[in-house]
C-alpha positions in Angstrom: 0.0 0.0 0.0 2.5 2.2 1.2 4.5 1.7 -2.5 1.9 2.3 -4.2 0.7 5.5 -2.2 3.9 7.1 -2.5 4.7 6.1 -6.4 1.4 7.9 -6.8 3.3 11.1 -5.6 6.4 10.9 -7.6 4.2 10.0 -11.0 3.0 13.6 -10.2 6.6 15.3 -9.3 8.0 13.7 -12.1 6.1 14.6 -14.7 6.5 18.4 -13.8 10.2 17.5 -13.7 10.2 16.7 -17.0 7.6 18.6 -18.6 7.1 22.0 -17.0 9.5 23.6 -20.1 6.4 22.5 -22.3 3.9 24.7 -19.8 6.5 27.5 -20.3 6.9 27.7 -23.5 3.5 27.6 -24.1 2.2 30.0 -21.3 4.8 32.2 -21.9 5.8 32.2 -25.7 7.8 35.3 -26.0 10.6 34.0 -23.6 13.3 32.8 -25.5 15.5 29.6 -24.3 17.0 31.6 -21.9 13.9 33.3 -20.6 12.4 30.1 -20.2 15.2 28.2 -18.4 15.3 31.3 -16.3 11.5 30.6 -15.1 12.3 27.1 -14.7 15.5 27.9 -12.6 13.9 30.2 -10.1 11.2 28.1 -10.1 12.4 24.8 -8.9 15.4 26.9 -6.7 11.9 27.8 -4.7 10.6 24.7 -4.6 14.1 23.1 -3.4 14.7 26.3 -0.8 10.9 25.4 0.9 11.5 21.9 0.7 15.1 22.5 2.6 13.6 24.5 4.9 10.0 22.4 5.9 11.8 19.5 7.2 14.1 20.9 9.8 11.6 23.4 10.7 7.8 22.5 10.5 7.2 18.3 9.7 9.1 17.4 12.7 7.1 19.2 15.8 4.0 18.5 13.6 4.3 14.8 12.9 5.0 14.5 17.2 1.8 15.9 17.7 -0.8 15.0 14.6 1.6 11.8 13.3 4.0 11.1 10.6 1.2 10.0 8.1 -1.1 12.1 8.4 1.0 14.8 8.2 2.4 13.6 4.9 -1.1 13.6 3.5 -1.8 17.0 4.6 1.2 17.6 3.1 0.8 15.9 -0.3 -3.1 17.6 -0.3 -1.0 21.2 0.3 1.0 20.1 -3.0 -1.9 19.4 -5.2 -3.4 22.5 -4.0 -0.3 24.3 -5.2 -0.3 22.3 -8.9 -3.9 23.6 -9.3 -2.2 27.0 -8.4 0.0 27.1 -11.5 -2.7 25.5 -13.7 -5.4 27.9 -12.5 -3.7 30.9 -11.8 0.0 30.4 -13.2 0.2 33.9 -16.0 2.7 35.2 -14.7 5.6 34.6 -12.7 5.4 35.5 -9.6 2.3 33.5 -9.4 4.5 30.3 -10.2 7.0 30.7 -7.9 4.5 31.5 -5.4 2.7 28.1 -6.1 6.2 26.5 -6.3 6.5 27.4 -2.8 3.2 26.0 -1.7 4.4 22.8 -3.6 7.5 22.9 -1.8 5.7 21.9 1.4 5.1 18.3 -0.2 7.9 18.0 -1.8 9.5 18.7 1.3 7.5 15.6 3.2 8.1 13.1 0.1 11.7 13.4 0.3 11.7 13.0 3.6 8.2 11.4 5.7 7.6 7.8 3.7 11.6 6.5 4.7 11.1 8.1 8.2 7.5 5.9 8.1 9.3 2.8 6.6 12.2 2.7 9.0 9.6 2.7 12.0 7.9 0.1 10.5 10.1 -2.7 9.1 12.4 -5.4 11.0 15.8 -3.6 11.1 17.5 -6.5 10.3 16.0 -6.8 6.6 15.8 -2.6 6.2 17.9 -2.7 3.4 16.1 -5.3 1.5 12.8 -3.3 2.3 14.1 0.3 1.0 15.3 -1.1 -2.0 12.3 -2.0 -2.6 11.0 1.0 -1.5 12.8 2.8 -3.7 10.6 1.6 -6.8 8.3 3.6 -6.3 10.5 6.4 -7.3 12.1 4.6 -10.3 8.7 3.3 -11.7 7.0 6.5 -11.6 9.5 7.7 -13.9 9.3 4.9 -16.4 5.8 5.8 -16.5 6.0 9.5 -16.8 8.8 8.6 -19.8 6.8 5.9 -21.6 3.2 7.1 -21.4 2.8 10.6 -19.6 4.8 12.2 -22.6 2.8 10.6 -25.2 0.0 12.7 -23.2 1.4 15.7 -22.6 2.9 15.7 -26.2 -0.5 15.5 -27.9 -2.4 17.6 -25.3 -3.0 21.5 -26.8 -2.7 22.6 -23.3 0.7 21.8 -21.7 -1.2 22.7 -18.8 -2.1 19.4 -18.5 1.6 18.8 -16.6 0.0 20.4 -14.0 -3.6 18.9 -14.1 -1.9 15.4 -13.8 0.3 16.6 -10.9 -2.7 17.4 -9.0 -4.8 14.6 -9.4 -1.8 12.2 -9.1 -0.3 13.4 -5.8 -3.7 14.2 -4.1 -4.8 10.3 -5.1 -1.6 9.9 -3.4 -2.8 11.9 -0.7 -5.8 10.3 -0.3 -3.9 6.8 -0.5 -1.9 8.1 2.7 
């Protein structure tokens, strides 16, 4: 369950990964290359800057009180919230990186909340076996998202649609949780 709860999150993360330079170039298409990997830049630098910044500060106290689960869902329906963001309101910049950092908050609890849930979980004598197993719900996603997700996004006529598939993907992954 667990697996397949938390591949349903990086099916969403990876496709923007991949794909957001489609959703720029086609929400924004006067930027030139440069333009556009400038967008992308900032944008994933505030992603990565929240999602330093939640563990050490927020998901800690608030897994002690509320637990580490249910915080990761909250955290993973905060993340959708913030891919509807850019779909919905995402014109201009600012309003990206702002939704990036509303993402952030998610990214921040998949990166670090499922391991912290395994390790509590699993005989520490067969931990390794169990992780790497774990961990193919990160490598599958991305098969997924390389195989079929861009045969989606590629003949959608709204690269919008990176976002639309982030949202339902890690709030189904949320709700999974």
């Amino acid at each position: 369950k667990v697996l397949a709860a938390h591949s349903l999150s990086w099916l969403g993360v990876q496709t923007m990964f991949v794909y957001m330079i489609a959703f720029v170039q086609q929400r924004f298409p006067t930027l030139g290359a440069d333009a556009s990997g400038q967008v992308l830049s900032i944008s994933f630098l505030v992603l990565n800057a929240t999602a330093a910044v939640v563990p050490a500060l927020l998901l800690p106290p608030l897994a002690l009180r509320f637990g580490q689960v249910r915080v990761h869902a909250a955290c993973l329906f905060i993340m959708a919230a913030g891919y509807a963001g850019v779909y919905l309101l995402g014109h201009g910049t600012l309003m990206i990186y702002a939704c990036m950092a509303v993402m952030g908050i998610g990214w921040a609890a998949i990166v670090s909340l499922p391991f912290a849930i395994m390790s509590q979980h699993v005989d520490p004598a067969r931990i390794g076996l169990y992780m790497g197993v774990f961990n193919l719900s990160v490598v599958l996603p991305q098969l997924v998202v390389s195989l079929g997700v861009g045969s989606i996004i590629g003949a959608a006529d709204d690269k919008g649609m990176v976002f639309v598939i982030g949202a339902v993907s890690v709030g189904l992954s949320a709700l999974c949780w």
